[in-house]
mmCIF file of the N, C-alpha and C atoms, coordinates in Angstrom:
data_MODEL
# 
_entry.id   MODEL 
# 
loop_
_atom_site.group_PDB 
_atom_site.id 
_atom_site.type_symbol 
_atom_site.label_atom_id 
_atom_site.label_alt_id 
_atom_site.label_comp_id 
_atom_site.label_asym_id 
_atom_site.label_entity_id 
_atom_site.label_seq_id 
_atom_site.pdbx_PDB_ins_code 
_atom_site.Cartn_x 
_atom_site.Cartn_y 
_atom_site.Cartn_z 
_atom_site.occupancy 
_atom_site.B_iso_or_equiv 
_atom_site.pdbx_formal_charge 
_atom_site.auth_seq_id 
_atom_site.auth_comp_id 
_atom_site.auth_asym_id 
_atom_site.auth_atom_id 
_atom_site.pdbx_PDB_model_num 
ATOM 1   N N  . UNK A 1 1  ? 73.839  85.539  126.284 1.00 0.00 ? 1  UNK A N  1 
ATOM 2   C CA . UNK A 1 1  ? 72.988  86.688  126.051 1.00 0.00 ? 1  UNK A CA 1 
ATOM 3   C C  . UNK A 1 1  ? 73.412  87.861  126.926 1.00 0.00 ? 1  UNK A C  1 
ATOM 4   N N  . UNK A 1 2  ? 73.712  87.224  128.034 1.00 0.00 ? 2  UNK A N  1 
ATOM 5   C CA . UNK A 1 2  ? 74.189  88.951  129.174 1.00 0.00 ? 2  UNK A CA 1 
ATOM 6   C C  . UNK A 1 2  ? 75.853  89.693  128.565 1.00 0.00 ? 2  UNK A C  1 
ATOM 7   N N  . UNK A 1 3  ? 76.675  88.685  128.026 1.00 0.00 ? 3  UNK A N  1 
ATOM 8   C CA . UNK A 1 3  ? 77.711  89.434  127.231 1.00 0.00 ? 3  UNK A CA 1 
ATOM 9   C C  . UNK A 1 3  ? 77.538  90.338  125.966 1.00 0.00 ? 3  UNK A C  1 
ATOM 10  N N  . UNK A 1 4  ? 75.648  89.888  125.248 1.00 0.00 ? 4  UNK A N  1 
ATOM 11  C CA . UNK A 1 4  ? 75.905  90.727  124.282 1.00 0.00 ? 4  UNK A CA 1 
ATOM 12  C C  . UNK A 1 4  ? 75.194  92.146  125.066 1.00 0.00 ? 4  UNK A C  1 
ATOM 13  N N  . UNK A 1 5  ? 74.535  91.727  126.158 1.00 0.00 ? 5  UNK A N  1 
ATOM 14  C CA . UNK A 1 5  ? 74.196  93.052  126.393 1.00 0.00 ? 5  UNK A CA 1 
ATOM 15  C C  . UNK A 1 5  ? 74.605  94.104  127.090 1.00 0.00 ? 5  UNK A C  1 
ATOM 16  N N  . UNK A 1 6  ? 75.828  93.316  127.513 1.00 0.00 ? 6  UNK A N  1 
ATOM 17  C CA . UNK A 1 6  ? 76.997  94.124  128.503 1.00 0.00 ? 6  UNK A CA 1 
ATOM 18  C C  . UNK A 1 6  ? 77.886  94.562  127.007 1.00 0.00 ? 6  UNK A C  1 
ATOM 19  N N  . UNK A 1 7  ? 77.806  94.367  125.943 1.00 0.00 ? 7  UNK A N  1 
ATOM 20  C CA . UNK A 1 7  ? 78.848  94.899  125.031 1.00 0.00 ? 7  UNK A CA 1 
ATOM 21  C C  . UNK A 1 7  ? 78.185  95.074  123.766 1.00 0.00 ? 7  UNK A C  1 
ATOM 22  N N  . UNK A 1 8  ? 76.737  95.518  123.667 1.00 0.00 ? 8  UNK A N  1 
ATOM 23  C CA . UNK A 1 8  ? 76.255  96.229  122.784 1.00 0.00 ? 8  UNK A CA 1 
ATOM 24  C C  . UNK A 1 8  ? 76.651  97.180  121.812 1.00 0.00 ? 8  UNK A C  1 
ATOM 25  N N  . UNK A 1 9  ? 77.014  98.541  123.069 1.00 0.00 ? 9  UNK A N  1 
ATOM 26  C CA . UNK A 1 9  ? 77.562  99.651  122.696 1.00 0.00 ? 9  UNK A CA 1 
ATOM 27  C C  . UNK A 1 9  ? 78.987  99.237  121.652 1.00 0.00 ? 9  UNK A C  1 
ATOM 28  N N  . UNK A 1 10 ? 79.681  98.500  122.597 1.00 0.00 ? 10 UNK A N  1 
ATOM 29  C CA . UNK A 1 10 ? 81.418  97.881  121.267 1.00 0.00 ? 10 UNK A CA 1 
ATOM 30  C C  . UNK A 1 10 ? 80.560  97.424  120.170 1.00 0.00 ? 10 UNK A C  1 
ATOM 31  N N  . UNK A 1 11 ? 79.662  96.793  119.966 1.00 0.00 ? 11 UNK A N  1 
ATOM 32  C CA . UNK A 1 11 ? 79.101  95.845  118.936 1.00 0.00 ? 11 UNK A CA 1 
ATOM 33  C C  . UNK A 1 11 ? 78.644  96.460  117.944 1.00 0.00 ? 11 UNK A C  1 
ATOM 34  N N  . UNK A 1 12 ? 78.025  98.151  118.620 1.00 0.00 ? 12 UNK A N  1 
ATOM 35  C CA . UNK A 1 12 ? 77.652  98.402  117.404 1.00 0.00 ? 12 UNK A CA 1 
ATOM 36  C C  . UNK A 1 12 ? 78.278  99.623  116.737 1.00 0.00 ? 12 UNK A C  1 
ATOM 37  N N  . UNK A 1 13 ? 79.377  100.078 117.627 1.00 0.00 ? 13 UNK A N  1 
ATOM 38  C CA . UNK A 1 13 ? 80.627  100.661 117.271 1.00 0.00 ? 13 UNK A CA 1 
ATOM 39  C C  . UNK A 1 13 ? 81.654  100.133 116.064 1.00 0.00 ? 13 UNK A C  1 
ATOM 40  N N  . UNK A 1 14 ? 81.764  98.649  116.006 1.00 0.00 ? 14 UNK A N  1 
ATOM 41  C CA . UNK A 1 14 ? 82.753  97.880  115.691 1.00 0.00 ? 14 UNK A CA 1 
ATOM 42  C C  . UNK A 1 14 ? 81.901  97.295  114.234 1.00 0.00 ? 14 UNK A C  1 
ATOM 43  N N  . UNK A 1 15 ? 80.184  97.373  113.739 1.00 0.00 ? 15 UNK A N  1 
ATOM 44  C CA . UNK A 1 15 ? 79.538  97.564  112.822 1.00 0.00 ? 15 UNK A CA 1 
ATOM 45  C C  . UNK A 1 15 ? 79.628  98.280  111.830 1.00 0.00 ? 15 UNK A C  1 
ATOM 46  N N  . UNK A 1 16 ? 79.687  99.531  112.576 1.00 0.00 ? 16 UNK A N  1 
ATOM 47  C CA . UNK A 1 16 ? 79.697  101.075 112.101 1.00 0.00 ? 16 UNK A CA 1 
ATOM 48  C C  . UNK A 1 16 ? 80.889  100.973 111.259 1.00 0.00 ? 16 UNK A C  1 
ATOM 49  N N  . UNK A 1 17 ? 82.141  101.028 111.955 1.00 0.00 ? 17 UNK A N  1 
ATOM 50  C CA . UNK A 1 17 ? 83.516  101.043 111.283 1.00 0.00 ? 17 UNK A CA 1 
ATOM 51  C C  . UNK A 1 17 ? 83.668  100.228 110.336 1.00 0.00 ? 17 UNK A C  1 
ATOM 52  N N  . UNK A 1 18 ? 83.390  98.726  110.411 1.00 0.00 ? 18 UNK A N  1 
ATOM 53  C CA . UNK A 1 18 ? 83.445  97.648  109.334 1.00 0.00 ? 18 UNK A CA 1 
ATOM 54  C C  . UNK A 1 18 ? 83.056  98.025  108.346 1.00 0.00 ? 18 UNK A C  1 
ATOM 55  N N  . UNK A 1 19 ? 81.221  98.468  108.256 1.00 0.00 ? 19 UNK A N  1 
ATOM 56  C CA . UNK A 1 19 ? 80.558  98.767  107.433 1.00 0.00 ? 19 UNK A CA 1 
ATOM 57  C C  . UNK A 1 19 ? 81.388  100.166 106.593 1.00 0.00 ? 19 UNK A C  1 
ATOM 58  N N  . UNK A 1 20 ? 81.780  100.540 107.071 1.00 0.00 ? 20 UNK A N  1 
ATOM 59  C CA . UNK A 1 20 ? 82.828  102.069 106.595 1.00 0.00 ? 20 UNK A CA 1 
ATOM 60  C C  . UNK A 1 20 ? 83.758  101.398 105.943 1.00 0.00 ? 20 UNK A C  1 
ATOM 61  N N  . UNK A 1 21 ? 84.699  100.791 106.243 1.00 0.00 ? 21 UNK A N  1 
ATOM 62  C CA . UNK A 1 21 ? 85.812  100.634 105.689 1.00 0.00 ? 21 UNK A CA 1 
ATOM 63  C C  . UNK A 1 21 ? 85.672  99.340  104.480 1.00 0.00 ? 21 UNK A C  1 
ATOM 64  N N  . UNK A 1 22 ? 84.490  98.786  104.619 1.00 0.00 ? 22 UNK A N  1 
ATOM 65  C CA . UNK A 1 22 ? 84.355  97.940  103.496 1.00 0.00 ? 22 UNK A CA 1 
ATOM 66  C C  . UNK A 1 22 ? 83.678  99.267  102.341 1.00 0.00 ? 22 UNK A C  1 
ATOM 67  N N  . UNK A 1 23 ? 83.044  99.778  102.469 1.00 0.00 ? 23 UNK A N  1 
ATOM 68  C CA . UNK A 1 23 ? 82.553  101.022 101.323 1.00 0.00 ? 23 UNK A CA 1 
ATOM 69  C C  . UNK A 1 23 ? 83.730  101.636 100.931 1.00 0.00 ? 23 UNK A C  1 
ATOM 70  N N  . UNK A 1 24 ? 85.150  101.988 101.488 1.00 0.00 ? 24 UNK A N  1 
ATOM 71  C CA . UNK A 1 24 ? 85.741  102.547 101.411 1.00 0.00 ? 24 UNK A CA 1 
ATOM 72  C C  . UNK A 1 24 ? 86.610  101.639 100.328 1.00 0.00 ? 24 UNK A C  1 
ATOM 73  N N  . UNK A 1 25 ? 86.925  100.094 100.926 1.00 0.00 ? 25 UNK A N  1 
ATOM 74  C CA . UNK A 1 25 ? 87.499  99.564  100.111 1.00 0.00 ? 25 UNK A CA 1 
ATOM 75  C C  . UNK A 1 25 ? 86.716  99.248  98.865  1.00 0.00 ? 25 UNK A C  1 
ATOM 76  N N  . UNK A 1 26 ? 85.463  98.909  98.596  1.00 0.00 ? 26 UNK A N  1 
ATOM 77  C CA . UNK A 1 26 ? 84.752  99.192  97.374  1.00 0.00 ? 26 UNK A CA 1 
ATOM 78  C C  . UNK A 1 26 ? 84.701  100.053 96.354  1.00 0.00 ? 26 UNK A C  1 
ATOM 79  N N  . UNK A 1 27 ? 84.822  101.136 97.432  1.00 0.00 ? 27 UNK A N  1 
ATOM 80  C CA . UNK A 1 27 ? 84.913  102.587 96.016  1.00 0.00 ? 27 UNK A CA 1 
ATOM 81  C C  . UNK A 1 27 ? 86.160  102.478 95.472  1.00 0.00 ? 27 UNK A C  1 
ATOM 82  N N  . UNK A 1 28 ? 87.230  102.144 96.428  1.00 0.00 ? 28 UNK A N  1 
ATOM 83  C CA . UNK A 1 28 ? 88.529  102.310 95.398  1.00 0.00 ? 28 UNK A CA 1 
ATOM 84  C C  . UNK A 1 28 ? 89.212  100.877 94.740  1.00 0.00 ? 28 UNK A C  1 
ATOM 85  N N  . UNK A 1 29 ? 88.407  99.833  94.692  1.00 0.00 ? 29 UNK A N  1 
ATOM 86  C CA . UNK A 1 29 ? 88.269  98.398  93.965  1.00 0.00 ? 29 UNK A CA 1 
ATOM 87  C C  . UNK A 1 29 ? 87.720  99.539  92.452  1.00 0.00 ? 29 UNK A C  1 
ATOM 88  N N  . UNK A 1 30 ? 86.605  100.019 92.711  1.00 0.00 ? 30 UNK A N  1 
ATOM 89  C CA . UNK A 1 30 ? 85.635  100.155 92.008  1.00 0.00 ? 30 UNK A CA 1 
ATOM 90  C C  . UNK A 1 30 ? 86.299  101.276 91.073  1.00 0.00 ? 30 UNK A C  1 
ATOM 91  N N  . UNK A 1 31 ? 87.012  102.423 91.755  1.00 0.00 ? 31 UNK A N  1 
ATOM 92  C CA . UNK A 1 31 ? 87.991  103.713 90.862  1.00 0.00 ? 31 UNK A CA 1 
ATOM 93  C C  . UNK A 1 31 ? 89.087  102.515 90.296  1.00 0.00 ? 31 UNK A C  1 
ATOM 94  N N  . UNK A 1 32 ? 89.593  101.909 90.873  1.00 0.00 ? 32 UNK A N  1 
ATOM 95  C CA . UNK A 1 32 ? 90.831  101.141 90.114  1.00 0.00 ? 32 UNK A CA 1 
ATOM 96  C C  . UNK A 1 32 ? 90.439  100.601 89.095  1.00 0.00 ? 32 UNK A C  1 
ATOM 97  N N  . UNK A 1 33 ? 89.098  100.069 88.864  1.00 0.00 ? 33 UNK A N  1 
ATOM 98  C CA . UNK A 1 33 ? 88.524  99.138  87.590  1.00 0.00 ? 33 UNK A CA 1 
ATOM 99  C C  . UNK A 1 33 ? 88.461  100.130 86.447  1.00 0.00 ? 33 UNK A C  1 
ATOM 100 N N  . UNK A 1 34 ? 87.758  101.184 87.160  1.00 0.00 ? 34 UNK A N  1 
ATOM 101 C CA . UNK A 1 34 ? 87.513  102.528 86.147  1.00 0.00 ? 34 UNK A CA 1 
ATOM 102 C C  . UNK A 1 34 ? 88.656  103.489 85.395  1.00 0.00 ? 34 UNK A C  1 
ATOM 103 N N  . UNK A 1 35 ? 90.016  103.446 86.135  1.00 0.00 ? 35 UNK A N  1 
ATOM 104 C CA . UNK A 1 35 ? 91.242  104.041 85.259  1.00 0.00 ? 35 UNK A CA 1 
ATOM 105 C C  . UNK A 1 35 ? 91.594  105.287 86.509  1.00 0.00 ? 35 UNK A C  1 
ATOM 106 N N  . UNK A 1 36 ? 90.598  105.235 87.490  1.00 0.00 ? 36 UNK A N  1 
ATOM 107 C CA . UNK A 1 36 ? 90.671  106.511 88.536  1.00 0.00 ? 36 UNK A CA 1 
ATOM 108 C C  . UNK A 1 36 ? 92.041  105.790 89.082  1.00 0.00 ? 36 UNK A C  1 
ATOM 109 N N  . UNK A 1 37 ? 92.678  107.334 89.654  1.00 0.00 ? 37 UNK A N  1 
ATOM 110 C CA . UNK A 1 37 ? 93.937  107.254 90.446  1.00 0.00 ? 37 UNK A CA 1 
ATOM 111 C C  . UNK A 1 37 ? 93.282  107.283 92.049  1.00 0.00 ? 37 UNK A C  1 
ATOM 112 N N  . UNK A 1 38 ? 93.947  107.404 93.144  1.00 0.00 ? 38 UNK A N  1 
ATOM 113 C CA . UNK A 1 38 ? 94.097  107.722 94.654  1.00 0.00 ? 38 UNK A CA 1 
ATOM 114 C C  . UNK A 1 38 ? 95.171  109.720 94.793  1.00 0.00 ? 38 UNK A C  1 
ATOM 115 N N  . UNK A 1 39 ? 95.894  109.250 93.831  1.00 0.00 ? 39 UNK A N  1 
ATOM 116 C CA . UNK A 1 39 ? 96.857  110.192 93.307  1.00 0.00 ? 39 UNK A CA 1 
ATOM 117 C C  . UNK A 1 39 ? 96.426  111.848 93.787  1.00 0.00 ? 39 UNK A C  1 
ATOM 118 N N  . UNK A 1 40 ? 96.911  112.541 94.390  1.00 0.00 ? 40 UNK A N  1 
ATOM 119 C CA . UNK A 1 40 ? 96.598  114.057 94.060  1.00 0.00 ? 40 UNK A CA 1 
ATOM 120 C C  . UNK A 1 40 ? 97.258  114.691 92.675  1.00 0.00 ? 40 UNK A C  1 
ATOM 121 N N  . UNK A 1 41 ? 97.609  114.104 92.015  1.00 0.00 ? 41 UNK A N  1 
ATOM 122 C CA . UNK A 1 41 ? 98.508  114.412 90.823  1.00 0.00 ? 41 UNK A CA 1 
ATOM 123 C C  . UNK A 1 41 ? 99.263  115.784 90.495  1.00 0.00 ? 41 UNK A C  1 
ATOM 124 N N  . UNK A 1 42 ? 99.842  115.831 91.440  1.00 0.00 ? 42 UNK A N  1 
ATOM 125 C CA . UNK A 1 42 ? 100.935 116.768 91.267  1.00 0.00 ? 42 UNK A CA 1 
ATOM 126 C C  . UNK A 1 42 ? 102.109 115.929 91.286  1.00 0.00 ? 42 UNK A C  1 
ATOM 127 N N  . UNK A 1 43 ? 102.853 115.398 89.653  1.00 0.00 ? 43 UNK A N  1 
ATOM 128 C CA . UNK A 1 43 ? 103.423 114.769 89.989  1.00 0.00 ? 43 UNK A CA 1 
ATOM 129 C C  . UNK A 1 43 ? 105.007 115.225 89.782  1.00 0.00 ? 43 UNK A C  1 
ATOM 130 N N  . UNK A 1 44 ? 105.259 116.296 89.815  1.00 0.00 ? 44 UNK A N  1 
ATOM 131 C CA . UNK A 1 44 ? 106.628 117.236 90.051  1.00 0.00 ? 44 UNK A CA 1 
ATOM 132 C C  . UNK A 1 44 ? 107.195 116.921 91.342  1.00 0.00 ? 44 UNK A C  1 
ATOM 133 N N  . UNK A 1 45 ? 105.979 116.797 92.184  1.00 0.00 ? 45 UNK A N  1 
ATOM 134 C CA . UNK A 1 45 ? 106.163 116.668 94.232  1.00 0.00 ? 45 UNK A CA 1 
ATOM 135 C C  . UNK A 1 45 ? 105.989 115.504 94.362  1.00 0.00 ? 45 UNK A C  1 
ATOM 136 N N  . UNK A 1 46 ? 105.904 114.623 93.628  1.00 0.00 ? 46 UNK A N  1 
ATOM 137 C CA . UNK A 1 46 ? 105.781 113.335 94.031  1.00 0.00 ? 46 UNK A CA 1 
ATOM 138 C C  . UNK A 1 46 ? 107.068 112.338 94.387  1.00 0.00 ? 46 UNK A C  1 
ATOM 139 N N  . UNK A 1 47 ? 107.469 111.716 95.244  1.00 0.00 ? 47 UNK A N  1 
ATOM 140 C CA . UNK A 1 47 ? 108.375 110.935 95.522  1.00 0.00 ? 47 UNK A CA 1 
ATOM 141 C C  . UNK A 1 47 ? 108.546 110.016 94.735  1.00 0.00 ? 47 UNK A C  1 
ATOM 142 N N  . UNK A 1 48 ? 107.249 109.156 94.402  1.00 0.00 ? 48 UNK A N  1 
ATOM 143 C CA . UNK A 1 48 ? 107.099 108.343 93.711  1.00 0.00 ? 48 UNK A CA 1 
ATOM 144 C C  . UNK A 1 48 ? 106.869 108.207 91.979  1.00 0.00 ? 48 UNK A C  1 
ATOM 145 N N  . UNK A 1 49 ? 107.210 109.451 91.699  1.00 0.00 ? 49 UNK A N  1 
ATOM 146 C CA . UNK A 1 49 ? 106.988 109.888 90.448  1.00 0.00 ? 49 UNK A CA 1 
ATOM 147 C C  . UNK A 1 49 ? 107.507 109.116 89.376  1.00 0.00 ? 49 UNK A C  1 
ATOM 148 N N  . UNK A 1 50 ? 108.753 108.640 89.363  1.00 0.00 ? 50 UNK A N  1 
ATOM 149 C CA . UNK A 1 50 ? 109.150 107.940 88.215  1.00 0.00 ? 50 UNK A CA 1 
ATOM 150 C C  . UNK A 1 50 ? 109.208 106.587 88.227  1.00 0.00 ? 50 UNK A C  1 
ATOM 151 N N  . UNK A 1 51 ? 107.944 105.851 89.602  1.00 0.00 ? 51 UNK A N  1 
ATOM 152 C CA . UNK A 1 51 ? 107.121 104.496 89.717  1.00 0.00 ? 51 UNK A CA 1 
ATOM 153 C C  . UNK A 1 51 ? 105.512 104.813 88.749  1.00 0.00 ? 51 UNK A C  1 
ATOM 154 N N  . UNK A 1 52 ? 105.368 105.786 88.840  1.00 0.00 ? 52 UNK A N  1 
ATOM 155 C CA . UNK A 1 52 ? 104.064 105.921 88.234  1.00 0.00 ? 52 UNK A CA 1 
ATOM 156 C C  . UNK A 1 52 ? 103.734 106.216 86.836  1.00 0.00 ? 52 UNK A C  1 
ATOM 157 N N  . UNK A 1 53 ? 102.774 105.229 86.071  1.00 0.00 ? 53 UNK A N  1 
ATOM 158 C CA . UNK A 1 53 ? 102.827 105.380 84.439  1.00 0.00 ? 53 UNK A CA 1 
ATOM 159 C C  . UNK A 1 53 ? 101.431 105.511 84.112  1.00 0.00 ? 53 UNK A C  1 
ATOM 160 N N  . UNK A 1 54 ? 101.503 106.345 83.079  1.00 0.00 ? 54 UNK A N  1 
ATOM 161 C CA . UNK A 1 54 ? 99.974  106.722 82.430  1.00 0.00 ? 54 UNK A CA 1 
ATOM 162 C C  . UNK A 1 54 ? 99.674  105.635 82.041  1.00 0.00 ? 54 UNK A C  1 
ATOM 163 N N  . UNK A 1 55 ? 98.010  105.355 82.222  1.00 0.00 ? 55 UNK A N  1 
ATOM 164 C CA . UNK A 1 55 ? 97.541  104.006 82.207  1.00 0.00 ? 55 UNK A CA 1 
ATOM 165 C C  . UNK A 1 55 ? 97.197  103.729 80.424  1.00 0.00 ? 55 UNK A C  1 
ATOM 166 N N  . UNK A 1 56 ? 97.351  105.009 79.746  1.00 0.00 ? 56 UNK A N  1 
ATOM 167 C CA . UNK A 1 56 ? 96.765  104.521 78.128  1.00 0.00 ? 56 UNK A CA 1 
ATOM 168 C C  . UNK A 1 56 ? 98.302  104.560 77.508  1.00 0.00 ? 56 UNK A C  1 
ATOM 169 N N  . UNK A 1 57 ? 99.601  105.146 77.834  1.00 0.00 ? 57 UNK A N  1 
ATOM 170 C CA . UNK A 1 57 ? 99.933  104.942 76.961  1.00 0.00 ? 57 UNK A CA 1 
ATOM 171 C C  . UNK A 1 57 ? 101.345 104.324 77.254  1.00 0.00 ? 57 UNK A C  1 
ATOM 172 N N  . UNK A 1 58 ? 101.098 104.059 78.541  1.00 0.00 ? 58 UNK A N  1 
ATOM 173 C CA . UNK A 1 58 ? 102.671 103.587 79.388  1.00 0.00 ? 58 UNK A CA 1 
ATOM 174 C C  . UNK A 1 58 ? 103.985 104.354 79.564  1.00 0.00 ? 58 UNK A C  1 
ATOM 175 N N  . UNK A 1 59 ? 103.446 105.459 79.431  1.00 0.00 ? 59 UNK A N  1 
ATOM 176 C CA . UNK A 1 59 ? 104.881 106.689 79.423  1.00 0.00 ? 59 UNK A CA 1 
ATOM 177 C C  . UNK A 1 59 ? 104.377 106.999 80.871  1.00 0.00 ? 59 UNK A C  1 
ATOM 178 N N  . UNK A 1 60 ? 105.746 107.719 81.171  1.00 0.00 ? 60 UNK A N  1 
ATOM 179 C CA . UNK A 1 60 ? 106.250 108.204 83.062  1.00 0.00 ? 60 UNK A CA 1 
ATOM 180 C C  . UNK A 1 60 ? 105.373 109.462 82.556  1.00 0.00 ? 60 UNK A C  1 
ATOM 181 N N  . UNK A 1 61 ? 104.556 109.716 83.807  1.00 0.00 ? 61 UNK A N  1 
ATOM 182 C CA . UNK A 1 61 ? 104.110 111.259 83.877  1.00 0.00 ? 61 UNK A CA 1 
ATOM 183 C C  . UNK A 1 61 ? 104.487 112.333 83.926  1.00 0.00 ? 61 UNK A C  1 
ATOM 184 N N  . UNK A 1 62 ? 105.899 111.650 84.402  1.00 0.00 ? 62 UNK A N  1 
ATOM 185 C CA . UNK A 1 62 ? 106.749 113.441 84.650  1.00 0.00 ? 62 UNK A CA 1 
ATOM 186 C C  . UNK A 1 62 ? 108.094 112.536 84.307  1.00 0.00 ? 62 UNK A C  1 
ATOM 187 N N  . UNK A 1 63 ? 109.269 113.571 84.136  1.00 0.00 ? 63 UNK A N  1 
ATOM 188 C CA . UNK A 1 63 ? 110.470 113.258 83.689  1.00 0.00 ? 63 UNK A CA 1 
ATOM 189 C C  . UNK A 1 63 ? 111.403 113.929 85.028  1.00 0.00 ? 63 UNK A C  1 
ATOM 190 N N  . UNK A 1 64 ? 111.145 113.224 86.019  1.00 0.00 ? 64 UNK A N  1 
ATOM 191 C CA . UNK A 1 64 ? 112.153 113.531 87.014  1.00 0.00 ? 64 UNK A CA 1 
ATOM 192 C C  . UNK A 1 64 ? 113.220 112.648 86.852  1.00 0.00 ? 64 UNK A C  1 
ATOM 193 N N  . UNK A 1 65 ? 114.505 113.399 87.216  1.00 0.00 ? 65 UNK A N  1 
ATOM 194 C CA . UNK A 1 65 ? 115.684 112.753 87.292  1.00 0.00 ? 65 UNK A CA 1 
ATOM 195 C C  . UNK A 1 65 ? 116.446 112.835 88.322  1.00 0.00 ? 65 UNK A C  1 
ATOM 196 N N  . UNK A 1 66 ? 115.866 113.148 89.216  1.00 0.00 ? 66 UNK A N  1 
ATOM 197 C CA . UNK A 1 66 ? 116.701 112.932 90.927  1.00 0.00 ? 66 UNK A CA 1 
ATOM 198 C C  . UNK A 1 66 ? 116.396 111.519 91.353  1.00 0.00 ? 66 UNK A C  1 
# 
C-alpha cells in the first residue's frame, strides 16, 4: 500500500496515456473498417504513392513514374 502511495502521481499519469492511446487505436481500427484513409492525400508528394490503391476499384491513385 505505501508504494501505491508513493507512486500515485506515475499511476495516474501512465492511466491517462493508456486510456489515450487505446481511443486512438480504436478510432483508426474503426476509420480502417469504414474505407477512411490516415492519408493527407496529396498523392503527387507522396513517397509512397505507387504502394497505395483506391479501395473500390484497385487502380494506383496517381501515375508516378520515378
Amino acid at each position: 500500500m505505501n508504494w501505491i502511495a508513493s507512486n500515485i502521481g506515475t499511476i495516474i499519469v501512465l492511466i491517462i496515456l493508456a486510456t489515450l492511446v487505446i481511443s486512438i487505436i480504436s478510432v483508426m481500427v474503426k476509420d480502417k473498417k469504414h474505407g477512411k484513409s490516415s492519408c493527407g492525400g496529396n498523392c503527387a508528394h507522396c513517397k509512397m504513392c505507387t504502394a497505395c490503391k483506391s479501395a473500390n476499384d484497385g487502380e494506383l491513385k496517381c501515375r508516378k513514374t520515378t
